[in-house]
C-alpha positions as CSV (number, residue, x, y, z in Angstrom):
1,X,3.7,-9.9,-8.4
2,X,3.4,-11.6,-5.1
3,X,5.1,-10.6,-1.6
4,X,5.8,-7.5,-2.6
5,X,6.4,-4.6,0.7
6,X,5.5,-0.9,-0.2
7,X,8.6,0.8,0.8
8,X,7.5,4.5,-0.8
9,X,4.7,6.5,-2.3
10,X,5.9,9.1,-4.9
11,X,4.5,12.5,-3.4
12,X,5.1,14.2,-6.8
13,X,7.5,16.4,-9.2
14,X,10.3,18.7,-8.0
15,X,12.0,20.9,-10.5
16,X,11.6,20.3,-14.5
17,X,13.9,18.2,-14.8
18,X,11.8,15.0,-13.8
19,X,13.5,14.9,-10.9
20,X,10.5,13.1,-7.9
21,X,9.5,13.6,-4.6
22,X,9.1,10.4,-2.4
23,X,8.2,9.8,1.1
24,X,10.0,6.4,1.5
25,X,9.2,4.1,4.5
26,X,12.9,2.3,4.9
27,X,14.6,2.7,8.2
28,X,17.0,5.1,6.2
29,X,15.2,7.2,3.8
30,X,18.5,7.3,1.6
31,X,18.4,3.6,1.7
32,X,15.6,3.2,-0.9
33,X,16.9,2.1,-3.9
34,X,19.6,0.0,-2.0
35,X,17.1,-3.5,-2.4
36,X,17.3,-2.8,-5.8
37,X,14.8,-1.8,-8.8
38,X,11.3,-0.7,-7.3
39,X,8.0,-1.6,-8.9
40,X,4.6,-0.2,-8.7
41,X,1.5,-2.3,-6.9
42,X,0.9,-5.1,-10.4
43,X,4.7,-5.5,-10.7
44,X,3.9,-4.0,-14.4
45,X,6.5,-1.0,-14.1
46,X,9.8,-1.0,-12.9
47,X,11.6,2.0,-11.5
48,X,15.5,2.5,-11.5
49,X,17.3,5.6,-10.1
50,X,19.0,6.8,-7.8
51,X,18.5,9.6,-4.5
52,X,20.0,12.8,-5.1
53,X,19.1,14.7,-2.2
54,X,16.3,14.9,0.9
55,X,13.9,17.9,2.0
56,X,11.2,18.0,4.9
57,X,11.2,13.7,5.4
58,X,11.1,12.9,1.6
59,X,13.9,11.7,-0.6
60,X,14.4,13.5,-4.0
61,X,15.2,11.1,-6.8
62,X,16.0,10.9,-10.4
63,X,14.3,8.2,-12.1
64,X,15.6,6.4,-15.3
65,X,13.4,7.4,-18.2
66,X,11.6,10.4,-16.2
67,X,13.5,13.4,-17.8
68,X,10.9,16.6,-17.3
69,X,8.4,17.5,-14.8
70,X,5.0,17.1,-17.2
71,X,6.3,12.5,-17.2
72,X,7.1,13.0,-13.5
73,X,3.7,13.9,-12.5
74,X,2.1,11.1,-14.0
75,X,3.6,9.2,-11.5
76,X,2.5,11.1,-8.5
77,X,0.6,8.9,-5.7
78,X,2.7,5.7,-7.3
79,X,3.5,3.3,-4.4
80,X,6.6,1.5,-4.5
81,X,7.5,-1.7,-3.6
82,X,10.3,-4.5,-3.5
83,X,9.7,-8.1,-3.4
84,X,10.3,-9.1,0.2
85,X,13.1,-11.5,-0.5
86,X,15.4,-8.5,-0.6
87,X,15.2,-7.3,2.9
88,X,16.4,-9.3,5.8
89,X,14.3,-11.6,7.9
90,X,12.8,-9.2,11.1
91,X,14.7,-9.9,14.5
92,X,12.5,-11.9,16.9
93,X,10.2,-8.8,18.4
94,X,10.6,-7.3,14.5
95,X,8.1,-7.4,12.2
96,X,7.2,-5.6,8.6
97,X,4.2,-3.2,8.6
98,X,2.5,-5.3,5.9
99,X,3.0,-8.3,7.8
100,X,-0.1,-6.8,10.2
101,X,-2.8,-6.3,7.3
102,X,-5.1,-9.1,8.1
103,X,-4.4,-9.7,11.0
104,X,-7.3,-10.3,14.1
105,X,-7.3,-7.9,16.5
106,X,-8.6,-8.9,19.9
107,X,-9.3,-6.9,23.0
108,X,-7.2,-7.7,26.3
109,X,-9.8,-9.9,27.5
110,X,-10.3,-11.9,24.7
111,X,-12.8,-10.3,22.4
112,X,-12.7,-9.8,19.1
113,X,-12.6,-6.2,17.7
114,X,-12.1,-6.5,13.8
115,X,-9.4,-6.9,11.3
116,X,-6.0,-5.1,11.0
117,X,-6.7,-3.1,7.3
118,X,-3.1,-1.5,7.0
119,X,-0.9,0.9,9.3
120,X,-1.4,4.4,8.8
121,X,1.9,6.4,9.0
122,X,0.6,9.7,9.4
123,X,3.0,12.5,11.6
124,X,1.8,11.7,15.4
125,X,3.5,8.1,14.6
126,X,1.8,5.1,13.1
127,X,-1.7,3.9,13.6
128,X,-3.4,1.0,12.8
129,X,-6.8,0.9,10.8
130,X,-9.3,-2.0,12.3
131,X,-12.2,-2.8,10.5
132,X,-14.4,-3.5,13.2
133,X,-18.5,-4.2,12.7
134,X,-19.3,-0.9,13.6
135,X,-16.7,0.6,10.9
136,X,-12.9,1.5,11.4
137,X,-11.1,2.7,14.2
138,X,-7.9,4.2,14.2
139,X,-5.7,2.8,17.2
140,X,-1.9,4.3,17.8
141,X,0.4,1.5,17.3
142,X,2.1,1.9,20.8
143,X,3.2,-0.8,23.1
144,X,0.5,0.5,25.1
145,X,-2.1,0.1,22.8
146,X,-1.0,-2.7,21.3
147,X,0.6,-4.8,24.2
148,X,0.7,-7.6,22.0
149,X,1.7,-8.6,18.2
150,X,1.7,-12.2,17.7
151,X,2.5,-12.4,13.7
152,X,2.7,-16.7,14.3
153,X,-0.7,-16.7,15.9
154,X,-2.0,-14.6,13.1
155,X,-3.6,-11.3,15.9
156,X,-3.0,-8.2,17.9
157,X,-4.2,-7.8,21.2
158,X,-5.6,-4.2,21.5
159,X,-5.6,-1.6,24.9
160,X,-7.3,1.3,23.9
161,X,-6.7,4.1,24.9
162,X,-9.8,6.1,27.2
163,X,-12.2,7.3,25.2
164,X,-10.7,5.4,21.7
165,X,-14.0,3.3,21.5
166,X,-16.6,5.3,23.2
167,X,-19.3,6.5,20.2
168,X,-18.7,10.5,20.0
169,X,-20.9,12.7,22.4
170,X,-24.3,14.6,20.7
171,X,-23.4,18.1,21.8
172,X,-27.0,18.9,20.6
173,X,-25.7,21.3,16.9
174,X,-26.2,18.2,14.5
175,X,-29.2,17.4,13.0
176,X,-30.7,14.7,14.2
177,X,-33.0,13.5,11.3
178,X,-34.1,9.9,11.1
């Protein structure tokens, strides 16, 4: 399937009664099965069910067909997804995370610094990966750091922060073998 936005990643079991653990990435966590049926990357399965409950920023869920814990953990690491038609177009300044993947990214005077590879939500607040050609950098997706999205022009114009691209310091411990 085509267009699809990841909206989820099952985290794993809860209970033995099949019941799932999902860190969903919808403005409302609750919200997740609200677009309808979610399916995994191929579009090959599709998951039904409903949210029973929420503990430490993950929705628990019961999922139609998933009845004990042993079919529940088969699942783990599952991303979900809906096709994009069932969310609303973004407000001007609004943008989905996956529309950045691909994306150039560009230094403030005009240099080119790599390709946007996904955004990282991780628990200091989402980063973007750049695969630059000296090998990825991690850049926090702040309006500082990144001034500027530009989905229509297809880039990102980055800021770094001081420090983000210097190479790391030899404190003279590592082996330096050629």
């Amino acid at each position: 399937m085509s267009d699809l936005i990841c909206v989820g990643v099952i985290a794993g079991a809860r209970g033995i009664k099949g019941e799932l653990r999902i860190k969903a990435f919808t403005a409302d966590i609750e919200d997740l099965f609200s677009y309808g049926p979610l399916f995994n990357e191929d579009g090959s399965e599709t998951f039904k069910g409903r949210v029973t409950g929420s503990a430490k920023g993950q929705v628990i869920v019961r999922i139609k067909g998933v009845d004990d814990r042993t079919k529940a953990d088969t699942f783990k690491g599952t991303k979900l997804y809906i096709p994009r038609s069932a969310l609303p177009e973004p407000e001007e300044d609004e943008f989905y995370y996956s529309d950045l993947e691909g994306l150039k990214a560009e230094l403030l005077n005009g240099d080119a610094l790599g390709t946007v590879r996904f955004v990282l939500e991780a628990g200091a607040g989402p980063s973007l990966e750049i695969d630059t050609p000296d090998g990825e950098v991690l850049v926090p997706f702040t309006k500082a750091a990144v001034p500027v999205v530009d989905i229509a022009a297809g880039k990102v114009v980055i800021d770094p922060p001081d420090g983000l691209m210097e190479p790391p310091e030899k404190d003279g411990t590592q082996d330096e073998r050629d």
